[in-house]
Every structure is written in structure tokens, then in C-alpha cells.
C-alpha positions in Angstrom: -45.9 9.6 149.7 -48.6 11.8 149.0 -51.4 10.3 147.0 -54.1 12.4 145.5 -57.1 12.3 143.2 -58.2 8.8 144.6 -61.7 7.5 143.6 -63.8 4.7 145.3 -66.7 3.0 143.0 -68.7 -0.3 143.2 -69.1 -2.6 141.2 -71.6 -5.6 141.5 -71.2 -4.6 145.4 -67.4 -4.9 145.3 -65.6 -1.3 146.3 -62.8 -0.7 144.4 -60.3 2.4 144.4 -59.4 3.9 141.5 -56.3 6.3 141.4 -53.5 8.2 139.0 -51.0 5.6 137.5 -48.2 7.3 138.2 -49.7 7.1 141.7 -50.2 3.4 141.3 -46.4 3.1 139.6 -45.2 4.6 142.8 -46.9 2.5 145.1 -45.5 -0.9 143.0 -41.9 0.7 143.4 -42.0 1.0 147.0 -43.4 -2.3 147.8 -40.8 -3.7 145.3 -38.2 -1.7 147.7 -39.7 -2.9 151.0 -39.6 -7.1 149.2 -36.1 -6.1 148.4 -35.2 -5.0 151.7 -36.4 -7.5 153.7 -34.7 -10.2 151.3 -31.5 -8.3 152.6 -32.3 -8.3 155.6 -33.3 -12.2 155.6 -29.8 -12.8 153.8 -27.5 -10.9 156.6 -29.6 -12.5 159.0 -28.6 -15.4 157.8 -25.1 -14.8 158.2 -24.0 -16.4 155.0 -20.8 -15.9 152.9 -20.6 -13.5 150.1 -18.7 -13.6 147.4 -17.6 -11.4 145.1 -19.0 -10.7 142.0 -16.0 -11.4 140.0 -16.1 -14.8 140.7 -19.5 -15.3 139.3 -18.8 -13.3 136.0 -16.0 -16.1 135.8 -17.8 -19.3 136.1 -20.0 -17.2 133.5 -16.9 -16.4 130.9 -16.6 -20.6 130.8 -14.0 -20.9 134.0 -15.4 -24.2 135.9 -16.4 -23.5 139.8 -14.3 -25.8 141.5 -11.5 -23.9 139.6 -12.7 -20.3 140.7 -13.6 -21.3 144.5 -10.5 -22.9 144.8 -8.3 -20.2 143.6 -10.5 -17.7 145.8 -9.6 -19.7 148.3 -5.9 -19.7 147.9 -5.1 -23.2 147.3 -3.4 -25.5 145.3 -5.3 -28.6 143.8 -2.8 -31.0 145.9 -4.3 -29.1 148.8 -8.3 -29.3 147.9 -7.3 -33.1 147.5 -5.8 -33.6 151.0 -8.7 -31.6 152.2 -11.7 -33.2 149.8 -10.0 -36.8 149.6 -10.6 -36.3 146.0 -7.4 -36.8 143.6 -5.6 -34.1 142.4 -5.8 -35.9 138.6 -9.8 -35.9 138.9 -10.0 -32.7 140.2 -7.8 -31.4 137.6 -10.0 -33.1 135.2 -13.0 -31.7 136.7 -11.7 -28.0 136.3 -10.8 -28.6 133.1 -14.0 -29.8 132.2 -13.0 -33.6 130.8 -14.7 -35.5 133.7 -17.7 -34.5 135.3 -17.8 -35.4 139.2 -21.0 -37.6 140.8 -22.8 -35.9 143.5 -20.4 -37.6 146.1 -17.0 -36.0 144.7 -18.9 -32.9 144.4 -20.0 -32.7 147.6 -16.5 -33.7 149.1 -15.1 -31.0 146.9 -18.0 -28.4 148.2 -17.3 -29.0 151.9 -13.5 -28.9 151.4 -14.0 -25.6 149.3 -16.8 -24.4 152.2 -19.6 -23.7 149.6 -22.8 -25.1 148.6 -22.9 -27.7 147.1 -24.8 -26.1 143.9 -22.3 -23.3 144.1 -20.1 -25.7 142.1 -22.7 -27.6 139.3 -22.0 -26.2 136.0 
């Protein structure tokens, strides 16, 4: 990037730069770029999951988490129970939203799912 018409002035012994704003518009959009980057390149480095955006857009249209992440996962409730030692009634009342699981039951269910923990708080 090419940046022209830059001025340097002082004031009370401080030296500023003063340049174009579309200059100064350009420089903010490529450091935004570079942060953005290097938060993807922290994320792959980290060598996490992704899921697909669909299945966010779902737990947004009212669908509860444990529901979507279990489906994604292509298994049955009777299954997430034998894996989460969480019964299939609560965890049917849990996706349907008439029992709200402690922080115990949630975490079973997250580690049987193989999510975060948060990934399933509504």
C-alpha cells in the first residue's frame, strides 16, 4: 500500500503524523485483516472441531443443543444415555426444554456428545 501526502507536526513536543483518511481507513482494514488472520491461524492451530453453521442457526431458531449435537452426531437418545449415564427420560426432557440439567448432567452429556461444555447451555 502506497501512502502519500503524509504530514509530521508537533505538538507540545509530541510528533504526530497526519495523513489522508482514506489512507488511514486503509491502514485500519488491513490490520483488521492481519487480527483476523492470525485468529485463524490460532484456531487451526488449535486443531479444534468445526461445526457447521447450520447447527448454530438451529439452536438459534429455538432447537435445544443437546438435541442438535446429538442428531449431528447420529445418535439415538438411548445411545447418548448409555454413553453420558444420563437417562434417556431426562435427556428427553432436557431437549425438550421441561427440565434444565445441573452442571454435572451437562457436562456428562458434553463429553458423551464430544463438545464443550458451553456448546450446550441455552
Amino acid at each position: 500500500m502506497q501512502i502519500n501526502n503524509i504530514e509530521t507536526i508537533q505538538r507540545g513536543g509530541v510528533p504526530y503524523v497526519v495523513l489522508p483518511k482514506m489512507d488511514y481507513d486503509a491502514l485500519i482494514e488491513q490490520l483488521e485483516d492481519a487480527e483476523d488472520l492470525h485468529a485463524l491461524e490460532a484456531a487451526l492451530a488449535r486443531d479444534e472441531e468445526g461445526f457447521p453453521l447450520e447447527l448454530f442457526d438451529s439452536i438459534r431458531a429455538g432447537r435445544h443443543p443437546v438435541r442438535v449435537f446429538r442428531e449431528y452426531r447420529g445418535i439415538s437418545q438411548a445411545e447418548l444415555a448409555q454413553a453420558s449415564g444420563v437417562s434417556r427420560n431426562f435427556i428427553t426432557m432436557i431437549e425438550t426444554k421441561k427440565r434444565v440439567g445441573t452442571i454435572n448432567t451437562t457436562k456428562l452429556l458434553a463429553d458423551a456428545l464430544g463438545v464443550d461444555m458451553d456448546m450446550l447451555v441455552v
